[in-house]
Each structure stands twice: as C-alpha cells, then as structure tokens.
C-alpha distance (Angstrom), angle and dihedral (degrees) to the residues before:
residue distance angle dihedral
X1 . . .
X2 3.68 . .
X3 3.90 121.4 .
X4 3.27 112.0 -127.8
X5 3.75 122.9 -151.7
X6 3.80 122.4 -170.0
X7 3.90 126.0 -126.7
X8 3.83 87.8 -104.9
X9 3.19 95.0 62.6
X10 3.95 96.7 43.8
X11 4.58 79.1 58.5
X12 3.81 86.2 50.6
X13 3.63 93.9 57.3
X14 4.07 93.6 40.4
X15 3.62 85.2 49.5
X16 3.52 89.6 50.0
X17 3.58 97.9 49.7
X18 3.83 91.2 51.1
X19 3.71 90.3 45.6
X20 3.76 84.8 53.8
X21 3.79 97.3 45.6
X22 3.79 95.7 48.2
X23 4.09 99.7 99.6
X24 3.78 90.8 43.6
X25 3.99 86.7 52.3
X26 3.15 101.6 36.7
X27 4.18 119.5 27.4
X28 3.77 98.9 51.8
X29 3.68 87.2 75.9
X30 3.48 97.3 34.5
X31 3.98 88.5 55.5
X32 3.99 100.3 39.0
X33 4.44 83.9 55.9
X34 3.99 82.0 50.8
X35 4.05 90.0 49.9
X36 3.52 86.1 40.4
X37 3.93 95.9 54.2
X38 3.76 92.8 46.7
X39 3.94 91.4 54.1
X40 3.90 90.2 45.7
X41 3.66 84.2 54.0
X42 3.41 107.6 49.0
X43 3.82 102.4 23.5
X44 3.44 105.9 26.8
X45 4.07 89.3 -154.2
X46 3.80 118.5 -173.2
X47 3.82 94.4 -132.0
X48 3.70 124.1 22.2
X49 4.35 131.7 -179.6
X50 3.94 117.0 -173.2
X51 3.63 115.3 -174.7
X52 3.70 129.5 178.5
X53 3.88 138.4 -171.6
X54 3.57 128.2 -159.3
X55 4.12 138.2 171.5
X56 4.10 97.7 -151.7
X57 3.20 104.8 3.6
X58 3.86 81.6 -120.7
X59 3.30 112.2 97.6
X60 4.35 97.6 59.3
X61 4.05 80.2 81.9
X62 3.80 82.9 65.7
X63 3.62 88.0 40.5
X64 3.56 95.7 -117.8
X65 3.98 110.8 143.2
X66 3.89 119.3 -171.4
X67 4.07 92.4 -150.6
X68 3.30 126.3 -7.1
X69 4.53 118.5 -173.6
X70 3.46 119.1 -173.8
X71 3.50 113.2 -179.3
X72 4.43 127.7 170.1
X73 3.55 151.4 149.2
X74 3.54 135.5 -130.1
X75 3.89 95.7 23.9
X76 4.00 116.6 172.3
X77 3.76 116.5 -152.4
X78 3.83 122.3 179.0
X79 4.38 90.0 -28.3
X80 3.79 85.6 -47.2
X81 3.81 108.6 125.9
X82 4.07 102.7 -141.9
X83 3.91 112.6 -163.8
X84 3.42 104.7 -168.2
X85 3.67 130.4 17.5
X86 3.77 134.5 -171.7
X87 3.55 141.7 -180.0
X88 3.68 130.3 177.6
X89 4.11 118.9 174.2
X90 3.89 137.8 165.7
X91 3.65 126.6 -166.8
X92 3.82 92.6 17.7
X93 3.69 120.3 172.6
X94 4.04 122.3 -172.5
X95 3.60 134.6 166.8
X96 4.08 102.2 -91.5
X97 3.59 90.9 -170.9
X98 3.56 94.4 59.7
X99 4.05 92.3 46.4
X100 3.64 92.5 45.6
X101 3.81 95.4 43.2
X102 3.36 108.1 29.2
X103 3.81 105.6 12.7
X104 3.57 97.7 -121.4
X105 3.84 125.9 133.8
X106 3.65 98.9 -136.6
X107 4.38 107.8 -174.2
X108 3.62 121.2 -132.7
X109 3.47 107.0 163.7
X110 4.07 147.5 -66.4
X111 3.26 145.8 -145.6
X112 4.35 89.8 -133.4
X113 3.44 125.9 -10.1
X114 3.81 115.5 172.7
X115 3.99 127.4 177.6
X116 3.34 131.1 -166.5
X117 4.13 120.0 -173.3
X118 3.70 132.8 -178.4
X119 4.00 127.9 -149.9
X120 3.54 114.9 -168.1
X121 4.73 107.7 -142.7
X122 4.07 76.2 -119.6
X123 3.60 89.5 58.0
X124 4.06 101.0 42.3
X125 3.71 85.2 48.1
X126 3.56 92.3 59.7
X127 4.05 86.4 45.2
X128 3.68 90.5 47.2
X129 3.87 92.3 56.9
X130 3.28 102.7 41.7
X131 3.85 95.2 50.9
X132 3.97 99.7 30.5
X133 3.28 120.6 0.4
X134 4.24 114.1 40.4
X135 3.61 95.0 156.7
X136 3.71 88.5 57.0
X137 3.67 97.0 -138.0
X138 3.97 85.4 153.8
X139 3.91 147.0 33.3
X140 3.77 140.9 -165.3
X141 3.35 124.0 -112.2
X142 3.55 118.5 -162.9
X143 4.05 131.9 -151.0
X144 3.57 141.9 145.0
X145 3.53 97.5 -106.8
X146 3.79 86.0 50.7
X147 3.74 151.1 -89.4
X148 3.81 140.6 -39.8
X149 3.47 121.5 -171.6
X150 4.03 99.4 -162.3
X151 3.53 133.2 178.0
X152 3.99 146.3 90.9
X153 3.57 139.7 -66.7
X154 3.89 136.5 -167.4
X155 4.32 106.3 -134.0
X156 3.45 134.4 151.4
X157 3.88 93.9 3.4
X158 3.72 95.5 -54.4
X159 3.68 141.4 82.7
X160 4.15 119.8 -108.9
X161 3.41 132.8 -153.3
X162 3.57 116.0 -154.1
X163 3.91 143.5 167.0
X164 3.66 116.1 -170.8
X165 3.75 131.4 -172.8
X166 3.98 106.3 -124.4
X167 3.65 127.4 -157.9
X168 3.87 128.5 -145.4
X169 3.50 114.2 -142.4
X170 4.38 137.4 -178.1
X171 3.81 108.0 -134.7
X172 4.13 122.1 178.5
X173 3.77 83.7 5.0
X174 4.20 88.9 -91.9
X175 4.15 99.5 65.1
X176 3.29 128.7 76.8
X177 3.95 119.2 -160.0
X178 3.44 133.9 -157.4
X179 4.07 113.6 -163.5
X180 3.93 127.3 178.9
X181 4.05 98.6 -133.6
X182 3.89 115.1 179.0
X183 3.78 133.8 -19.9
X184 3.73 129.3 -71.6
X185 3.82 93.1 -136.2
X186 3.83 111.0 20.7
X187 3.75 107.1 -117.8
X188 3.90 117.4 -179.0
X189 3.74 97.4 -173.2
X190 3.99 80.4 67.7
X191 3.76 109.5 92.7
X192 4.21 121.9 -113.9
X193 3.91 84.6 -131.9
X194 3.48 99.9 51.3
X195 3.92 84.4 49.0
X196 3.90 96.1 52.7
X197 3.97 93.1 40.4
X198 3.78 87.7 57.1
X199 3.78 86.0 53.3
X200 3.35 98.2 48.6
X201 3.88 104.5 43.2
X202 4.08 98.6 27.7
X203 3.88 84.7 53.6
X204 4.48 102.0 127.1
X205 3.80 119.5 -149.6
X206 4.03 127.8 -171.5
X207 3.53 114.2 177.7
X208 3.44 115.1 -150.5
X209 4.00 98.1 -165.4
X210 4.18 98.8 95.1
X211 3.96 90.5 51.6
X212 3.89 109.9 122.3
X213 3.98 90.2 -90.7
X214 4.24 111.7 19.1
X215 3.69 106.5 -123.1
X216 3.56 135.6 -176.1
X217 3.98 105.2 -119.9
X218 3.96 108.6 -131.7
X219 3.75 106.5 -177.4
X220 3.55 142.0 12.9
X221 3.96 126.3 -153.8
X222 3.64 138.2 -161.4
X223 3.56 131.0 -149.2
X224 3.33 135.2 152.3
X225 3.97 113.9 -56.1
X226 3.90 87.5 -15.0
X227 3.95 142.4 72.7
X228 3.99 117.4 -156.4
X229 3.73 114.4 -154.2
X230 3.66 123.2 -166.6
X231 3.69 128.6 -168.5
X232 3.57 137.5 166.1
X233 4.52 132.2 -153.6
C-alpha cells in the first residue's frame, strides 16, 4: 500500500526546509558586516576580509562560530601603525548580544585562535615617538640579528652619540617591551648614568590586552625593517 502524501504537505516540508535554512543563509553576512563595523571602528584598517563558517547556521545566535579569519592591512592600534593583521580561529564563542547591541567583541573562548601581526621599523618608530620619545632624540633600527636603538642625546652639558643594542621582550604574556641594553661599540668615556637613564626612560611598551581578542603574545621575530609577532587566546 502506498502512502500517499498530498501537495500541501510536500509545501509544508519546502517551507520547512527554508524556514530551517534561513540563519545559515542569511546571518553569516549579517554577522561578518557586524565584525566588519567593529574593526572599522576601532582600527580603521585600509583593507579588511571577514570570513565565517558555520554547520546550521544555528548556532551564531549562541555565538558559536565554526572558523572565523580575519585578515587586513594598515590596522592602527593605540598610535601603533599595524601593517598586516591576521586572525585565524575555530570553535570561537563571543557574546552576540554584545556585538549586535553594542558592537563590542566580547571573548569567551575557542577551540584555536592564532594571530599573526606585522610592524613595519617605520611604523614602531612612529610608536616609539609618540609614546616615549617626542623629541626624537632616537630611532629603531631593525635587523635579523637584532635591534639598535641609535641616536643622540644632550647630558651633562654636552651632546652624545650613542648606539645601543635593544632587546624585545614578552611580559604578562600581553606586552611586548622593547629595552636599549648595552652599547654597540663599548665607549668608556660614555658615562654609566647616562647608560642606565637611557634604559630606564627610552624603555617602549605595547600592550596587547585591548586588541579585538586579548592574547598572550608567544614569539617575536626580526627581519629586516620589520618585527612579526604571533600570539594565540
């Protein structure tokens, strides 16, 4: 015996099925121009890409996002001049009601998140005198086999010329440090004190803990004009 099922009921279950695939159709766009907006905002990058992956579609009104990549140019964060910017996550949760309402990215949890950012020597310098050095006494040089922080300064009624060796460093897991160390070419005519003050007031500090997602930074690379800092939530 053969069931028979009436055209209405082959519209209820189309119906159904659309009903059903609505979120997946529909709110990955709607959330990736929220993203967007937040990065414009905060960032104001000159290129930005927002992707997002979902099973059902469902789950982004828990805030659940299968992948999300993020990936930019030209990023500024707190008067530091970010060229490149990239994040890759899986399993990410965030508060949807905050993005949606208040368009804040508000973190709560992943399964990976990884991001990788790239700062350009032109770029720290600008951070550097903007934050610590405004008479620009000194700039960054940036190599692979390290930095120099080189440049001259008026003390004890007379001008100095110095080159120091400077050392990046990860403090708190969220700052990164930058601190002039010893002298390129050991000079004893150059006073100790002069040497420790420049350690102590050309010290540079970017704090990583206000970035769209706080992450602990795990490495930092030199190349040539540019240091690559990666970091994971």
């Amino acid at each position: 015996m053969k069931l028979f099922v009436p055209w209405y009921g082959y519209l209820v279950l189309i119906m159904l099925f659309f009903m059903l695939s609505i979120p997946r159709l529909f709110l990955p766009n709607y959330l990736v121009g929220q993203l967007e907006q937040v990065i414009q905002d905060q960032f104001q990058p000159d290129s930005l890409e927002v992707e997002i992956e979902t099973r059902f579609g469902w789950e982004l009104l828990g805030g659940y996002f299968d992948a999300v990549k993020i990936q930019g140019e030209g990023f500024r964060y707190q008067q530091l001049p970010i060229d490149t910017f990239s994040l890759v996550s899986s399993g990410l949760s965030i508060d949807i009601r905050d993005l949606v309402r208040n368009g804040q990215v508000v973190y709560e949890g992943s399964d990976d998140l990884q991001v990788v950012l790239t700062v350009t020597e032109a770029g720290l310098n600008e951070y550097f005198w903007n934050h610590v050095d405004p008479q620009k006494n000194f700039l960054i040089d940036v190599q692979p086999e390290g930095a120099l922080l080189a440049g001259e300064i008026f003390f004890l009624n007379r001008r100095w010329d110095l080159q120091l060796f400077g050392l990046f460093r990860i403090r708190q897991g969220t700052q990164v440090l930058f601190v002039p160390q010893e002298l390129a070419v050991q000079e004893t005519r150059i006073p100790r004190l002069l040497l420790e003050l420049i350690s102590e007031q050309y010290e540079m500090v970017i704090d990583f803990v206000d970035l769209l997602i706080p992450i602990e930074v795990e490495s930092v690379e030199l190349l040539e004009n540019q240091v690559i800092l990666r970091g994971r939530a």
